[in-house]
C-alpha positions, 0 to 999 in steps of 0.5 A: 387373094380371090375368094367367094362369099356363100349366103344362106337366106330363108324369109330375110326381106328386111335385111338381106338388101343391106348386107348386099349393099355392103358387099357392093361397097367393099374395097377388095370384092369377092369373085362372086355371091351366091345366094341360097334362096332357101324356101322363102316365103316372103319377098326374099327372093324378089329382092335377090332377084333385084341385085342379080340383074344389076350386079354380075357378082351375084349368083342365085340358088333356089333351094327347098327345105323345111320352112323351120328356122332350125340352128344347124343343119339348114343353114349348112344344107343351104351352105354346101347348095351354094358350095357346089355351084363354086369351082375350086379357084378360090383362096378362101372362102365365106359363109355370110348371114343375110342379116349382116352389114360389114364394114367396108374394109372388112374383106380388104382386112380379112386377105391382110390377115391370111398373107399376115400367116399361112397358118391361119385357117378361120377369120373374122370379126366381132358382131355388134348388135343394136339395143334399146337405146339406138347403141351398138353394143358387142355381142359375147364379149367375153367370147375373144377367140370365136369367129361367130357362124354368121361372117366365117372367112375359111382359108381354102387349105383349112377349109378342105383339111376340116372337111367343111361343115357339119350339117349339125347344131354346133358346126360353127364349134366343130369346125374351130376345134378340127381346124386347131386339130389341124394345126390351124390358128383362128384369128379374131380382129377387135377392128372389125366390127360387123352389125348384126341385125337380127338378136342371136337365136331369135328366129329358131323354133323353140324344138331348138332348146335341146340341140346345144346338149345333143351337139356336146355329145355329137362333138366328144366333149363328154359328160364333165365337159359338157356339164361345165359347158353348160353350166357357163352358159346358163349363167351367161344367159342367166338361166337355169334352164338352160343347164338341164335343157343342155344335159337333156339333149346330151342324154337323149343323144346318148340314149339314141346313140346318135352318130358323132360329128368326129373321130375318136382321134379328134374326140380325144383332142377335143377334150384335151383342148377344152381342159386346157382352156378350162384350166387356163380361165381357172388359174 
């Protein structure tokens, strides 16, 4: 199986060299990476510009945004530059952090899992995130059936059905549940352990707080949902803020009447899904 990995990098000068490291050292290698340079301001670019002289596999793309470290839509911007700069000749494809160093099996595992089933459309690993003490230690993980945004391996029918990714806070949620909408499975591998070098969330500017609640409103969940939703993650995070920073973005949606990321359709299925889950963990 033949496929592309898409890296968004914005000021990734301590990490980006490892994760391509990594790539170099896979045993089933992508047909290319493309490497979206977005508007960095530190040695980012120079170190890209290194492993595009020596390795023919990577690609570079400059892009221009807001140097603002904001989850969602600048990440997908940067995503889709290097999306169109791919033709249409591939089996899957990869949106990668440059902040990530995979395994070496990661991607010859990934093709097993695709053949494994034509119905799965989203795969991945689990993220390991180094803490005090120098241990590697799994991130979410209660969190078992979500691909995490950083390493999402897309099969192209999945990834063409679910119209891409939405340039939005909240896209690596989405693009699991219309894929489910569309009769895909997301497929998880507890043996696929990714290191993740940047703790999650730790670069986005603090406007950020409120995007998780807009995103609720954005993707149908409605109030109740989102409320639970919400509620979980404060207590994950242990705190409170959390809960009422979500319900005030999901408000200040409503009140802007901001558009949604799906249909009605896809909205009543949504919902219907996340009740499942939430009656499932209940009882």
């Amino acid at each position: 199986m033949m496929y592309y990995i898409i890296i968004p990098a914005h000021n990734e000068e301590a990490f980006i060299a490892k994760t391509l490291n990594s790539i170099l050292h896979q045993t089933k290698k992508p047909k290319q990476v493309i490497i979206v340079n977005d508007n960095s301001t530190d040695t980012t670019e120079v170190i890209i510009d290194q492993y595009v002289k020596k390795h023919s596999i990577f690609k570079k793309i400059n892009t221009t945004s807001s140097t603002k470290h904001m989850p969602g839509s600048k990440v997908v911007n940067a995503f889709n530059k290097g999306l169109a700069a791919t033709d249409n000749d591939y089996d899957f494809i990869v949106k990668l952090d440059a902040d990530i160093i995979l395994p070496e099996n990661y991607f010859e595992k990934i093709i097993s899992i695709f053949k494994s089933d034509e119905k799965i459309g989203i795969a991945g690993g689990f993220a390991y995130e180094e803490d005090k003490d120098g241990k590697w230690k799994l991130n979410h993980p209660m969190n078992k059936d979500h691909v995490r945004g950083a390493f999402k391996a897309y099969r192209k029918s999945c990834f063409i059905q679910i119209n891409g990714l939405r340039s939005a806070m909240g896209w690596d949620t989405v693009d699991e549940l219309l894929a489910q909408y569309h009769n895909f499975t997301i497929f998880t591998d507890n043996n696929l352990r990714v290191k993740h070098l940047r703790p999650t969330g730790n670069a986005y500017n603090k406007q950020a707080k409120l995007l998780q609640g807009q995103a609720m409103y954005r993707m149908r969940y409605g109030f109740t949902i989102s409320c639970i939703a919400s509620l979980k993650m404060a207590l994950k995070q242990k705190k409170a803020a959390v809960f009422f920073d979500n319900l005030t973005g999901y408000t200040n949606a409503k009140k802007e009447k901001l558009p949604f990321l799906v249909t009605p359709k896809e909205g009543n299925f949504i919902r219907d899904l996340r009740w499942k889950n939430i009656k499932r963990k209940l009882f």
